[in-house]
C-alpha positions in Angstrom: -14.3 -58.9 -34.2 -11.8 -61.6 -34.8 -11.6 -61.6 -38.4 -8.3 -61.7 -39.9 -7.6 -58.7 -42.1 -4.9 -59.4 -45.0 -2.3 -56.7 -45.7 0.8 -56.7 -48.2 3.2 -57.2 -45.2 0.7 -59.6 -43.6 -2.1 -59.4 -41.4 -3.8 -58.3 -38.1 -6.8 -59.5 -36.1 -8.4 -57.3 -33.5 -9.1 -58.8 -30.2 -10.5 -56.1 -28.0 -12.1 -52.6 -28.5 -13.0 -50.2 -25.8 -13.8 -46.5 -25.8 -10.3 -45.5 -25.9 -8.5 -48.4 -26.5 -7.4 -51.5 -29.5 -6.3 -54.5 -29.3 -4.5 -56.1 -32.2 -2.1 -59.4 -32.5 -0.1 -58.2 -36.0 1.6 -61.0 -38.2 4.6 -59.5 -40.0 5.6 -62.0 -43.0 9.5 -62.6 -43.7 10.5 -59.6 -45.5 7.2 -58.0 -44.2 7.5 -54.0 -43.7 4.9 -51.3 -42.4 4.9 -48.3 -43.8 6.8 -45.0 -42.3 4.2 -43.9 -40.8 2.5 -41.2 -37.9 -0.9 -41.1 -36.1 -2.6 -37.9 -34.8 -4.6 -39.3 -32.5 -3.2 -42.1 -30.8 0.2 -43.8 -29.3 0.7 -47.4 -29.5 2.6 -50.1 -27.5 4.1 -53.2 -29.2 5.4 -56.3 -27.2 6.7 -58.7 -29.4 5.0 -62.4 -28.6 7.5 -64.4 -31.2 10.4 -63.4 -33.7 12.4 -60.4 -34.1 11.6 -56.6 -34.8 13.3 -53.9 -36.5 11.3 -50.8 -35.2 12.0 -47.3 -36.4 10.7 -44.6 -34.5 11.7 -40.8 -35.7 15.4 -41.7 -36.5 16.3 -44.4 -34.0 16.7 -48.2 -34.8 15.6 -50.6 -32.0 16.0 -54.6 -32.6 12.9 -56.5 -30.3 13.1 -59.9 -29.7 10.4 -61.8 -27.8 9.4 -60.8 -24.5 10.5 -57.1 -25.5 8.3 -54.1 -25.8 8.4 -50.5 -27.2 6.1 -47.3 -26.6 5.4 -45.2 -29.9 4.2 -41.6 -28.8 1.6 -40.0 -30.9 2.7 -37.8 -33.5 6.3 -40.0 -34.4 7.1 -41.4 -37.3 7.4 -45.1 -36.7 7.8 -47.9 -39.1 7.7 -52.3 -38.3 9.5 -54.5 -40.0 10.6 -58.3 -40.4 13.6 -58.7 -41.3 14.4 -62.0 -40.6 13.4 -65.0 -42.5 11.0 -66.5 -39.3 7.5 -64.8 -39.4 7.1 -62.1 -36.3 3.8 -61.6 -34.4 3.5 -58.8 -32.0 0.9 -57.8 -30.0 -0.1 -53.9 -30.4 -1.9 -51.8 -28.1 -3.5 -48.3 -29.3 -4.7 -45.7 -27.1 -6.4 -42.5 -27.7 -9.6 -40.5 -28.7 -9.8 -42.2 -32.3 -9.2 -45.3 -33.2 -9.3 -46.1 -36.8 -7.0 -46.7 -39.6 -7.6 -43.5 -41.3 -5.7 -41.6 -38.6 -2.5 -43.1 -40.6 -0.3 -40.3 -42.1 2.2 -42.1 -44.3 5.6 -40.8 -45.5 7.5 -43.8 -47.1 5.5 -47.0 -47.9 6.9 -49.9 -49.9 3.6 -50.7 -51.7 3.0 -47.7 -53.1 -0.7 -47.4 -50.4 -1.4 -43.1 -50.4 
């Protein structure tokens, strides 16, 4: 369950699943950014562990530093990024019937992923 799984922003590893629940600690690279994205089925809680973090969510801009957390209702656009030059590392909680990364919706993505 602990395998590390590369992205073009970084990587993630999962480190629990339950019925309704994930677990992931998410490595954002310098420059890294997530795509604008929604989920139908599930919310998300980040809590940054080291770095900083630009997070959109709908139209507002937040700026999370360690020790600093942020709830992403389901449905909402929200969007990670790095945009410092240290690497970031947050951990990220999901919740909610389905769990999987096909429940993505993606409206703006930097790497060009459908």
């Amino acid at each position: 369950m602990n395998e590390k799984i590369q992205k073009p922003w970084g990587s993630y590893q999962i480190l629990e699943k339950g019925k309704n629940h994930l677990v992931k600690n998410i490595f954002v690279k310098p420059g890294g950014i997530l795509s604008l994205q929604s989920h139908k089925y599930r919310s998300e809680h980040w809590v940054v562990v080291n770095g900083n973090a630009t997070v959109t969510i709908e139209k507002k801009i937040q700026y999370l530093k360690s020790n600093e957390s942020v709830f992403i209702p389901i449905h909402k656009k929200h969007r990670l990024a790095n945009n410092t030059k240290e690497d970031l590392n947050i951990i990220e909680v999901q919740y909610g019937n389905i769990l999987r990364e096909n429940d993505i919706v993606r409206y703006k993505d930097i790497y060009n992923r459908k």
